[in-house]
BADREN-295630 format. One record per residue (C-alpha): residue in three letters; chain; x, y, z. Coordinates in steps of 0.02 Angstrom, whole numbers, plus 32768, in hexadecimal, padded with zeros to 4 digits. Layout:
   residu   chaine     px     py     pz
      ALA        A      X      Y      Z
...
# end
This chain:
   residu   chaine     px     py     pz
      UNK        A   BF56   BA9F   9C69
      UNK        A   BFE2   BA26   9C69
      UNK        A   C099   BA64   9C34
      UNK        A   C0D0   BA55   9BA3
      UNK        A   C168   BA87   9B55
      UNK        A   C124   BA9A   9A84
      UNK        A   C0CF   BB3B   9ACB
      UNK        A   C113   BBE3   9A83
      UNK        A   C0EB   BC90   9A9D
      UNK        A   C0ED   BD01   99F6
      UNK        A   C0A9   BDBC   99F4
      UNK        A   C056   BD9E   9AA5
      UNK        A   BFE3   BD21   9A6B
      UNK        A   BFF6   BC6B   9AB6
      UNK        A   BFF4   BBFA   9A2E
      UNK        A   BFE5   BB3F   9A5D
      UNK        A   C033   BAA1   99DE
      UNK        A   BFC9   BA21   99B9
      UNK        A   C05B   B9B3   99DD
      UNK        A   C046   B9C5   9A95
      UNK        A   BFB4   B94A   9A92
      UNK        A   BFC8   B8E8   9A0C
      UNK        A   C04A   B84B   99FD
      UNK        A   C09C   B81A   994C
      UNK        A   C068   B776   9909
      UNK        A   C10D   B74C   98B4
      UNK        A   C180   B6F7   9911
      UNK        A   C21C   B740   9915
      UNK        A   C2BC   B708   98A8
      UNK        A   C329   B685   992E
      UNK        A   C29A   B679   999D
      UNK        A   C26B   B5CC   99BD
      UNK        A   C248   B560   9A5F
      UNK        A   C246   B4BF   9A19
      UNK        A   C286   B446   9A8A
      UNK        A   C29C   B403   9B2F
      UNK        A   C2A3   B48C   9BC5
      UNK        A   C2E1   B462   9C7B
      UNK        A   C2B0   B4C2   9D12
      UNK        A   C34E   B523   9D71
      UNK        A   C313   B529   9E07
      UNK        A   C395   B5AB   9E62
      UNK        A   C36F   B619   9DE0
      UNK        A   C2BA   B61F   9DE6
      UNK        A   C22F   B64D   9E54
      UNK        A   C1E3   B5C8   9EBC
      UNK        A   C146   B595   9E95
      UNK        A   C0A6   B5FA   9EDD
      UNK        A   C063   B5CD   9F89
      UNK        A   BFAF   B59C   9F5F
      UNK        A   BF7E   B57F   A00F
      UNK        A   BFD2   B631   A041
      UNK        A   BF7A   B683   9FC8
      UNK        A   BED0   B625   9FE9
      UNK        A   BEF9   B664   A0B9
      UNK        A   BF10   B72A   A074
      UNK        A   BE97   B71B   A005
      UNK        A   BE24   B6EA   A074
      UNK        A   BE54   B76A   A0F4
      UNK        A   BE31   B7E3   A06D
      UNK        A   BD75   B7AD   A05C
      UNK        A   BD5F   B7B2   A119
      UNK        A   BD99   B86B   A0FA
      UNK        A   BD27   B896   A071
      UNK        A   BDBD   B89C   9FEA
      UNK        A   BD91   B815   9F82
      UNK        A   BCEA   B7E9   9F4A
      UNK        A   BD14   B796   9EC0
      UNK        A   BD21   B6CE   9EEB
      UNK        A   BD3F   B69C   9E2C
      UNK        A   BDD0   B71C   9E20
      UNK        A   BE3F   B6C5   9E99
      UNK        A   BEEF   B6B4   9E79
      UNK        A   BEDD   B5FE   9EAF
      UNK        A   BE72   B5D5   9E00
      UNK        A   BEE3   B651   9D88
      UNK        A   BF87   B5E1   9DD3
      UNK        A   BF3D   B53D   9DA1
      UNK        A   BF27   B594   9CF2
      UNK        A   BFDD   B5C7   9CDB
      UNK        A   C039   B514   9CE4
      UNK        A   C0E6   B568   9CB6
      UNK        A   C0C3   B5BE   9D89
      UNK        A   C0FB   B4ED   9DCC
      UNK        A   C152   B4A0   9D1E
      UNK        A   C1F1   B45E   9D33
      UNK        A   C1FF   B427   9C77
      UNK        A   C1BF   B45E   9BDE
      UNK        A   C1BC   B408   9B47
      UNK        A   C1A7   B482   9AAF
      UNK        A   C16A   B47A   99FA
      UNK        A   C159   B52A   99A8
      UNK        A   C137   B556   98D3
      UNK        A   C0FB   B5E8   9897
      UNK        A   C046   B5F1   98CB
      UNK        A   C049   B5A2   9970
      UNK        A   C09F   B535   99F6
      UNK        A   C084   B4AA   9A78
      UNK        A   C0BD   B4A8   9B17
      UNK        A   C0B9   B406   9B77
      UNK        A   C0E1   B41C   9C36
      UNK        A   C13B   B39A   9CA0
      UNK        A   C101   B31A   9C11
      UNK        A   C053   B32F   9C49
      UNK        A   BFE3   B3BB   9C32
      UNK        A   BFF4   B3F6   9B7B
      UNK        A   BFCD   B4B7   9B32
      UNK        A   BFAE   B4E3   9A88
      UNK        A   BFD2   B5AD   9A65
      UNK        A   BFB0   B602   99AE
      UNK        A   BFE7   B6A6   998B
      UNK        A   BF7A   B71D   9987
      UNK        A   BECC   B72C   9A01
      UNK        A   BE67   B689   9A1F
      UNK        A   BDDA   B657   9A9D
      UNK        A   BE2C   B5CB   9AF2
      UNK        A   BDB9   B583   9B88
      UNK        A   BD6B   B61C   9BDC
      UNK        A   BE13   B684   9BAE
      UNK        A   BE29   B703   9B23
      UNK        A   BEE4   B6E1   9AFD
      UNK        A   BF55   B754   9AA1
      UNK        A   BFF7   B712   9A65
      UNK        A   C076   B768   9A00
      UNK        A   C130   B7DA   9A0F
      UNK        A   C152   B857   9A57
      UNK        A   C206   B896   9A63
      UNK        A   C24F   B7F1   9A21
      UNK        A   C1F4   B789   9AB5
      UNK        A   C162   B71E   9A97
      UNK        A   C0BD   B76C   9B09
      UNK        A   C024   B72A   9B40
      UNK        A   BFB1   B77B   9B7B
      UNK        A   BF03   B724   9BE0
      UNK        A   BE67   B75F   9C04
      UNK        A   BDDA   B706   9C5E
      UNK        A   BD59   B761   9CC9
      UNK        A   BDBB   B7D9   9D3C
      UNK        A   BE61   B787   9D38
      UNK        A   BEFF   B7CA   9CC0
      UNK        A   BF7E   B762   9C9F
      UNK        A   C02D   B77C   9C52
      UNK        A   C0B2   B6FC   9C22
      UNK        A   C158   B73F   9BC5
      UNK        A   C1C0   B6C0   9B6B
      UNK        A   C279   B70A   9B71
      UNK        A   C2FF   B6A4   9B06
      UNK        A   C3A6   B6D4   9B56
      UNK        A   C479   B69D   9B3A
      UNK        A   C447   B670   9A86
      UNK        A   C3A0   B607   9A91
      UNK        A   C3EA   B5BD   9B25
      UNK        A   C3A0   B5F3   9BC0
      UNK        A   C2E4   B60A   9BB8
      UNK        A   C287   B69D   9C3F
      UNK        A   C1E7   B689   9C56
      UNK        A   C194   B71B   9CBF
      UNK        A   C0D8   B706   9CF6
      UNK        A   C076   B78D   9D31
      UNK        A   BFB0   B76F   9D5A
      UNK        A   BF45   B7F5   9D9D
      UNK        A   BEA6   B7B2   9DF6
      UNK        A   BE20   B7F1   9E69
      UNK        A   BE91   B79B   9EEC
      UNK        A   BF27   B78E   9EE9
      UNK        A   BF9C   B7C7   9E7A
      UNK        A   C029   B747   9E49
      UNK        A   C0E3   B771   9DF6
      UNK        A   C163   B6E4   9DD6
      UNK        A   C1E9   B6BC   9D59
      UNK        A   C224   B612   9D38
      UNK        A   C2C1   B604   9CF0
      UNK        A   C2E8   B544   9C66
      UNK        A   C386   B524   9C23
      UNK        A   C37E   B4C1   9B65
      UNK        A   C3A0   B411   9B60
# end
């Protein structure tokens, strides 16, 4: 079971918070994305290595450690555009936002839990940072919005669990 820190111990009984799973559909007082995000580069991850990960993933199959071909971390990368973006251009209200990535490839998120092309998404707060959460198949995937230095600096950490493998990055966009 997956940590979480809402968990609390009373009388010797474990009792677990709903909270831990769910993700509040009300967007936060000051948090807004709106706008025009550039890539810093030195203080972000590079990019995945698709043809790295294709080479170990492939070793893995050889090995009998991955049987899953549709899992691959190759197919949940091309699924997480914010993994190569080096702009974002934002519009956010209070049920939903768009994300358009390098003025190409545009993303529409509501709040809440959708079906959205093979995914179940879950988007919502948690903390005072915007979550979503993917599903598709065996693949998990994570992306945390972080608003830092006063709406300023935005952190995006992606984390995607797959039959493969497994792929952790955050990309770090100043406001324009």
């Amino acid at each position: 079971m997956p940590y979480c820190p809402r968990r609390s111990l009373a009388f010797g009984v474990v009792l677990l918070v709903p909270a831990c799973n769910t993700l509040d559909p009300i967007v936060p007082r000051g948090f807004d994305l709106t706008g025009d995000w550039v890539l810093d580069r030195e203080a972000s991850d590079a990019p995945p290595d698709l043809e790295a990960i294709r080479r170990r993933e492939d070793r893995d199959v050889v090995r009998g450690r991955q049987s899953d071909a549709a899992a691959s971390a190759t197919f949940a990368v091309q699924d997480f555009p914010v993994l190569t973006a080096t702009r974002l251009e934002v519009e956010q209200d209070d049920v939903s936002m768009g994300i358009r990535y390098d003025g190409t490839l545009y993303r529409d998120v509501s709040w809440g839990e959708r079906e959205r092309h093979l995914w179940r998404v879950h988007a919502g707060w948690d903390e005072g940072d915007l979550v979503i959460r993917s599903v598709r198949g065996g693949i998990k995937g994570r992306e945390t919005f972080a608003l830092e230095r006063n709406g300023t600096l935005l952190r995006v950490t992606v984390d995607i669990e797959t039959g493969g493998q497994d792929v952790r990055s955050v990309r770090v966009y100043r406001r324009r």
